[in-house]
C-alpha positions in Angstrom: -25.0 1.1 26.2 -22.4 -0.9 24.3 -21.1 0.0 21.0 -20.0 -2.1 18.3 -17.6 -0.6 15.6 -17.7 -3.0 12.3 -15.3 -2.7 9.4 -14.1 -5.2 6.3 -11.0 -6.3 4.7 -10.2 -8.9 2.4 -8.1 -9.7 -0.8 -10.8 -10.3 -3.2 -10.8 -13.9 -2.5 -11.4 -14.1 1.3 -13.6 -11.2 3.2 -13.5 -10.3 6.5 -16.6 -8.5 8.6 -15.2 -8.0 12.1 -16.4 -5.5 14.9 -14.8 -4.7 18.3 -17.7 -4.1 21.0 -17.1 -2.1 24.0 -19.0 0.7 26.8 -19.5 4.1 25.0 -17.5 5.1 28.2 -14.7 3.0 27.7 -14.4 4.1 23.9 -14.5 7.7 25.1 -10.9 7.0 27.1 -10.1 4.7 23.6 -9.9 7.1 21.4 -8.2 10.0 23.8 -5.8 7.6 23.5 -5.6 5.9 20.1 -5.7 9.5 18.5 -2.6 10.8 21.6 -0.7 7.6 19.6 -1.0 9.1 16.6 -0.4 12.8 17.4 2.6 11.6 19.1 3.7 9.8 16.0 3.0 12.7 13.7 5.3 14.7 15.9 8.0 12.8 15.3 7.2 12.5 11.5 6.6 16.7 10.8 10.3 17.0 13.1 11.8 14.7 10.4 10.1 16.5 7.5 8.2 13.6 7.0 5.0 12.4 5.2 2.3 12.3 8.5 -0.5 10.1 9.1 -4.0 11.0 8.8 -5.1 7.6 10.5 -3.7 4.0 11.1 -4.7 1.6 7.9 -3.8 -1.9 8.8 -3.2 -2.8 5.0 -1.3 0.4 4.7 1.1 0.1 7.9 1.9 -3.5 7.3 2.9 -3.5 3.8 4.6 0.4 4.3 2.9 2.1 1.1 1.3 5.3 1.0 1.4 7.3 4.2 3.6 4.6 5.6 6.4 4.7 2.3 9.8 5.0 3.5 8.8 3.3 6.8 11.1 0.9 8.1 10.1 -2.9 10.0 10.9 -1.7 13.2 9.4 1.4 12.9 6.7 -0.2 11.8 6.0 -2.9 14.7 7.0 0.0 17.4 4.0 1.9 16.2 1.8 -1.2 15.9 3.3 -2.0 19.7 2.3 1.6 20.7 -1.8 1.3 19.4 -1.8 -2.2 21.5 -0.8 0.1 24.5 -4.6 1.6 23.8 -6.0 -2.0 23.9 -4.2 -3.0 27.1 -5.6 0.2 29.0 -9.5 -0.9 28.3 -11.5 -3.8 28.0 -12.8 -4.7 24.6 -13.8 -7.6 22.6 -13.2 -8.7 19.0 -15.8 -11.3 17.0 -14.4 -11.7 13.3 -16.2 -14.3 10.5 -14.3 -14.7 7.3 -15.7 -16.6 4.1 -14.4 -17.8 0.3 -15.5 -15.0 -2.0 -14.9 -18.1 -4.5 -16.7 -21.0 -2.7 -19.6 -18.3 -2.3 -19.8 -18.2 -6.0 -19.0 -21.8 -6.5 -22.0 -22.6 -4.7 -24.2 -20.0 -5.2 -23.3 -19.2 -9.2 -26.0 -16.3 -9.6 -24.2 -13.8 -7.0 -21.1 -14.3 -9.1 -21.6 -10.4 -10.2 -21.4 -9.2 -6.3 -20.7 -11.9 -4.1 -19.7 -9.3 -1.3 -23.5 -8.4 -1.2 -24.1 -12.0 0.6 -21.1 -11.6 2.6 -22.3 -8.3 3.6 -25.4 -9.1 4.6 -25.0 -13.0 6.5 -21.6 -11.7 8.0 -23.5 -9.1 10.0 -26.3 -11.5 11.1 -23.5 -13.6 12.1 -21.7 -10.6 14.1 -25.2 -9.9 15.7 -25.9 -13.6 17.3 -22.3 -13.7 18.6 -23.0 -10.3 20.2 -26.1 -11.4 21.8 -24.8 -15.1 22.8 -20.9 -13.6 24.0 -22.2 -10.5 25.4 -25.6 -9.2 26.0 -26.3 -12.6 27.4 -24.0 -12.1 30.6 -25.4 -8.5 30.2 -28.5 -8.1 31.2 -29.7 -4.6 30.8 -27.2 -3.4 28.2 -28.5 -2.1 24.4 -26.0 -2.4 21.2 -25.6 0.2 18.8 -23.7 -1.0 15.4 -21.6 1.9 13.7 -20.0 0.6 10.6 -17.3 1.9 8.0 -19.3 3.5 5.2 -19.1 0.9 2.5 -19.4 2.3 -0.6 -22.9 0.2 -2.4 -23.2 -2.0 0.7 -25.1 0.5 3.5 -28.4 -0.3 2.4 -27.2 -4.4 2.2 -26.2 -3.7 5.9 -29.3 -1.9 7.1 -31.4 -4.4 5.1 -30.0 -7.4 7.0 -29.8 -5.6 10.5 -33.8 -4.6 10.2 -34.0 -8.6 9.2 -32.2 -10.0 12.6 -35.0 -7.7 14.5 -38.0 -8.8 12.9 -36.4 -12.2 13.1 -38.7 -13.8 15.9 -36.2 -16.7 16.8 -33.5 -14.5 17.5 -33.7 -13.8 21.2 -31.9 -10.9 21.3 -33.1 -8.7 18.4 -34.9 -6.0 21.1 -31.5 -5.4 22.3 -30.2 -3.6 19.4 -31.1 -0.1 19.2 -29.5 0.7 15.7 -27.2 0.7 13.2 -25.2 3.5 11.5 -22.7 4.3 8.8 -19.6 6.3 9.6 -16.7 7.2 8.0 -12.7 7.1 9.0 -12.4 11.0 9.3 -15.3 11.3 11.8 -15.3 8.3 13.9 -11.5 7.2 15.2 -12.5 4.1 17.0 -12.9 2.7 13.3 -9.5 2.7 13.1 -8.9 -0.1 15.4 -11.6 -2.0 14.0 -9.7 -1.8 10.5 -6.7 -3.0 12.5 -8.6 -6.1 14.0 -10.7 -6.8 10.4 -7.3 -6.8 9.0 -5.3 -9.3 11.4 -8.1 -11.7 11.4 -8.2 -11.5 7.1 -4.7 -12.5 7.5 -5.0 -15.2 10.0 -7.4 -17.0 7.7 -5.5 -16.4 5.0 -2.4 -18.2 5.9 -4.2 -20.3 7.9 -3.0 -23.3 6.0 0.4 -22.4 5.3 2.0 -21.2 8.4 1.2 -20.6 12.5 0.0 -17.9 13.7 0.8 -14.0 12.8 2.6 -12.5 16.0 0.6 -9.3 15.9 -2.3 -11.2 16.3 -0.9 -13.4 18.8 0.3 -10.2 20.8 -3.0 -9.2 20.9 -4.8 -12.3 22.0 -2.7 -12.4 24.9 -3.9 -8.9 26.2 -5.5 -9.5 29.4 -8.3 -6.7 28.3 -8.9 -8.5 24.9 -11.1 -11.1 24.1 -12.1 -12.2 20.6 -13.3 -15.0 18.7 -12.3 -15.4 14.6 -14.5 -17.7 12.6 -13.9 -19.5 9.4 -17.4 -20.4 7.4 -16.3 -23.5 5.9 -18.1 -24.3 2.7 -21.1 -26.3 4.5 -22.0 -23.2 6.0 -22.3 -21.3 2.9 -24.0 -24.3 1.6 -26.7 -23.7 4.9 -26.3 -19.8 3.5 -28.0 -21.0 0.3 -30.7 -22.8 1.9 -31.2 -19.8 4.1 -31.5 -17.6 0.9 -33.6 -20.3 -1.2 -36.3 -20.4 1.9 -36.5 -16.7 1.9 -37.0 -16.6 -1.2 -39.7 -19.1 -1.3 -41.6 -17.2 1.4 -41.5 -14.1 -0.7 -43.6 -15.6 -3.8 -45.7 -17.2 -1.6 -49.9 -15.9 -2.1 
């Protein structure tokens, strides 16, 4: 059994629907360690008489506001260096799509009110296909379960669009996911690292045009135990988005 944690981020302009797939063994040893990171860090906080963490959030930790106030840049990347430690020791894999909030609405004017609802929804079709052509297509015998950050309006969107990819007969691999599941940060750690992968690929896209590449995501391409794959929808594919939405909704008032 695989497992495939999913979580967003975004700036209200771009959005971000990323999951990191791995064994349920290997996340068992992930976590032991990702949460030892933190403990360890919150050690060294409560002996300072510091503020301590309750989890790692990406946003959070890289602009050093509200758990991470006070935090200095080199504190900073030594703790981000320290959760890549976790990555290092197991093997996981990372598929990110990203897409204009504001070339969604551009092109598609009547999901102005909640364009995150198509997001949502495509994104995790999207996330699904990559899973079965990347993964469970070199695995043969191997089921997916999707566990995803509870999003607050956007479950039902979610489990709506998962239910859609299995009673879609074209796509091969729709018996090979067992289920999908929200979950929130307090009760399932390995969302943390997806938060932290959601994040870095936001960012990549969103300076995508202005500068190279970030170094934390850099640093964590080149772990030998990663592998990922970050996607851009251009606007032609939220124009084949449409299409896709305009033909289901065709078959729907059909007698």
């Amino acid at each position: 059994m695989l497992a495939a944690y999913v979580d967003e981020s975004g700036n209200g302009e771009l959005f971000t629907l990323s999951c990191v797939v791995a064994e349920y063994s290997a996340w068992l040893w992930f976590e032991m360690d990702w949460k030892k990171c933190i403990d360890e860090k919150n050690a060294e906080l409560e002996k300072a008489g510091r503020q301590t963490l309750s989890r790692y959030h990406a946003a959070d930790c890289s602009s050093r506001v509200d758990e991470f106030e006070g935090w200095t840049i080199e504190e900073q990347i030594s703790f981000f260096n320290r959760l890549l430690s976790v990555f290092r020791a197991h093997i996981t894999n990372c598929i990110a799509y990203t897409v204009s909030l504001k070339e969604l609405v551009e092109e598609m004017p009547r999901v102005a009110d909640d364009p995150k609802k198509v997001a949502y929804a495509f994104l995790l079709k999207y996330l699904m296909i990559e899973i079965g052509k990347n993964i469970l297509a070199r695995e043969k015998d191997q089921l997916v379960t999707i566990i995803h950050d509870r999003a607050k309006g956007y479950n039902q969107i979610l489990l709506e669009s998962f239910d859609a990819m299995l009673n879609d007969q074209t796509f091969h691999y729709r018996n090979r996911f067992s289920s999908i599941a929200p979950m929130s940060w307090e009760h399932c750690i390995p969302l943390q690292p997806a938060d932290m992968l959601a994040y870095e690929n936001f960012k990549e896209v969103e300076r995508q045009s202005k500068r190279n590449r970030r170094k934390s995501l850099q640093v964590i391409l080149d772990i030998p135990s990663f592998g990922g794959k970050c996607v851009s929808i251009p606007r032609e594919g939220i124009r084949d988005i449409k299409t896709m939405l305009e033909g289901a909704k065709m078959q729907q008032v059909k007698p």
